[in-house]
C-alpha positions, 0 to 999 in steps of 0.5 A, a space after each residue: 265103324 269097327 276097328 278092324 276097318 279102321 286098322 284096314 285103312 290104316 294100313 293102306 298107303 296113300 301121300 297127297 296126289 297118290 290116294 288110289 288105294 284109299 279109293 279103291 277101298 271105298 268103292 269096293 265098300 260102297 259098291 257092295 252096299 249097293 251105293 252108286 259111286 262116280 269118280 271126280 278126276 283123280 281129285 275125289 269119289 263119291 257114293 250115294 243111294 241110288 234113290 235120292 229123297 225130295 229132302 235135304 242133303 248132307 255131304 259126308 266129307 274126309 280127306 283119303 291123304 296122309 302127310 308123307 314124301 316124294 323122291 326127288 333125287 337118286 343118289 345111288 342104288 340105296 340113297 334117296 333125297 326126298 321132300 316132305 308132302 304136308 306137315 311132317 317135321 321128322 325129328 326122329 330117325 323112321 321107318 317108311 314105306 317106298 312105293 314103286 310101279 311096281 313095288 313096295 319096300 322098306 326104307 329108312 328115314 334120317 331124322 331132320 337137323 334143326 334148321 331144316 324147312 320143308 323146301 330141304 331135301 331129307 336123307 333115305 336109305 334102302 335096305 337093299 337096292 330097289 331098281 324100280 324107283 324113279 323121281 316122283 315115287 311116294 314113300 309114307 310111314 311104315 304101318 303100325 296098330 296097337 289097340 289097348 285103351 287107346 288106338 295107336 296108328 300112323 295116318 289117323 288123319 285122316 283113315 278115321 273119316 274113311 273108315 267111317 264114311 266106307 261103312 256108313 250105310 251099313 253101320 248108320 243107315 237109321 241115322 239122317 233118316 228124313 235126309 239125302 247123305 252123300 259120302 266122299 273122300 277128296 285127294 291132297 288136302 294134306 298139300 292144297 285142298 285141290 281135291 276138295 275145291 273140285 269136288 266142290 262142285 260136284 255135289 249139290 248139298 245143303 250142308 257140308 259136315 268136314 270129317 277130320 282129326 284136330 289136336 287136344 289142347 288143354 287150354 281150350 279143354 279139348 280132351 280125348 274121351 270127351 267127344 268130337 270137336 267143333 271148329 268155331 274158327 280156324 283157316 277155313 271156317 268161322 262160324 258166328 255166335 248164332 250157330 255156335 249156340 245153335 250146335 251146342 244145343 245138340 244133346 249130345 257132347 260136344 267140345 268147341 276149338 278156335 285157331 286162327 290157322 291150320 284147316 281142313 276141306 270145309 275151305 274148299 266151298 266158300 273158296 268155290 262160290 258156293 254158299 252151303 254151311 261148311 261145318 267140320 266135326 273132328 275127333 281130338 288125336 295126339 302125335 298129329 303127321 306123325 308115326 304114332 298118332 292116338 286117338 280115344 275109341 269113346 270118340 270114335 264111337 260117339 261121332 255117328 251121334 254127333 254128326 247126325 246131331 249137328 245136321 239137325 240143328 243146322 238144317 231144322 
């Protein structure tokens, strides 16, 4: 993954239930690199080689949402109520992005008072009046890059994952090499998981690794810089004993969390029924739904390793 796909998803504008420009990217990608692609409704895409070896399959999944808001009320040519879509808490006043049928145009976001919850409206403001707004329109972050030490954007959760599944051929082709990969984005995991529980189904894999950001916490010594992070227990996953030594084993670095709340698109399979191991292997970010979210490019660079790592040890 280069960084100049990763700044390119990151300046795409895609709220649960809106991922279409997210999806187009990928397609476009994958096409070009000579995948089969399909589409699963509006919930999922899905590349593939065209030729599928008589081997294991791994199933690259990220989710192609970010957090954002839904207009709910017009209250007059330049007033918008709006509710938030996912976990943001806006403490601070921000700049958005209002996307039209037929439009984009700035906006400003009025930060949160101190009781506010999720089922309360947020005010917005436009700049000047847009005609073209209607109830139900998205409006996320306005984009921002910065890429010194550290890379500083909105919507890393989860454009790290697209960005690396959208050039995975093309960047890791050696990697899983004895193995079928199977690549794809779901829709509203930030909200429901609706996505990833119908694309649960359309794809026949012998394991699922969850591509996703998780948080740095130094209680559990989980660091930027220091590797992606297995989840051991979470909303959607626990993993026994057995296979936590089983991927630690890996010879490459590994941090580990646990939290018994919060979770990622690795739910969707043992929601579904269906048995495939469901692994999540996620890169720690800070400023997590927020306009600035931070990641370690060491990180990103040694997922690849990892990935190929934990399929290993699970499927050997």
């Amino acid at each position: 993954m280069t960084t100049a796909t990763l700044k390119h998803f990151c300046s795409l504008h895609a709220t649960p239930g809106d991922e279409i420009e997210v999806f187009q990217a990928l397609l476009q990608r994958w096409q070009a690199q000579g995948l089969d692609t399909r589409k699963v409704g509006s919930y999922a895409v899905i590349a593939e080689p065209a030729e599928r070896k008589k081997a294991d399959t791994v199933l690259l999944l990220s989710h192609a949402d970010s957090p954002g808001f839904i207009v709910q009320s017009i209250l007059s040519p330049t007033k918008l109520e709006v509710l938030a879509l996912g976990g943001v808490h806006p403490t601070q006043d921000a700049e958005l992005i209002l996307k039209t049928s037929s439009e984009k145009v700035a906006a400003h976001l009025h930060a949160a008072g101190e009781d506010w919850t999720r089922t309360m409206p947020l005010k917005v403001t436009l700049p000047t009046p847009c005609p073209s707004v209607q109830k139900g329109d998205r409006l996320c972050w306005a984009p921002y890059w910065s890429e010194e030490e550290y890379i500083t954007s909105p919507f890393l959760d989860n454009r790290i994952g697209c960005a690396l599944i959208a050039d995975w051929y093309a960047d890791n082709a050696h990697r899983f090499s004895t193995m079928n990969v199977v690549l794809a984005a779901s829709a509203m995991e930030e909200v429901n998981g609706f996505g990833a529980n119908v694309l649960a189904h359309a794809v026949n894999a012998d394991l699922v690794l969850a591509l996703d950001i998780t948080y740095t916490d130094n209680k559990q010594h989980i660091q930027m810089g220091n590797g992606p992070v297995i989840t051991l227990s979470d909303a959607s996953v626990l993993l026994s004993p057995e296979m936590r030594d089983r991927l630690l084993q890996a010879s490459v670095p590994l941090q580990t969390e646990v939290y018994n709340y919060s979770g990622t698109d690795a739910r969707a399979f043992p929601a579904q029924g269906i048995p495939t191991p469901a692994i999540p292997v996620l890169i720690p970010t800070e400023g997590n739904h927020t306009q600035r979210e931070i990641l370690h490019p060491a990180d990103l660079n040694a997922w690849p390793a990892a990935l190929e790592a934990v399929a290993t040890a699970v499927l050997k």
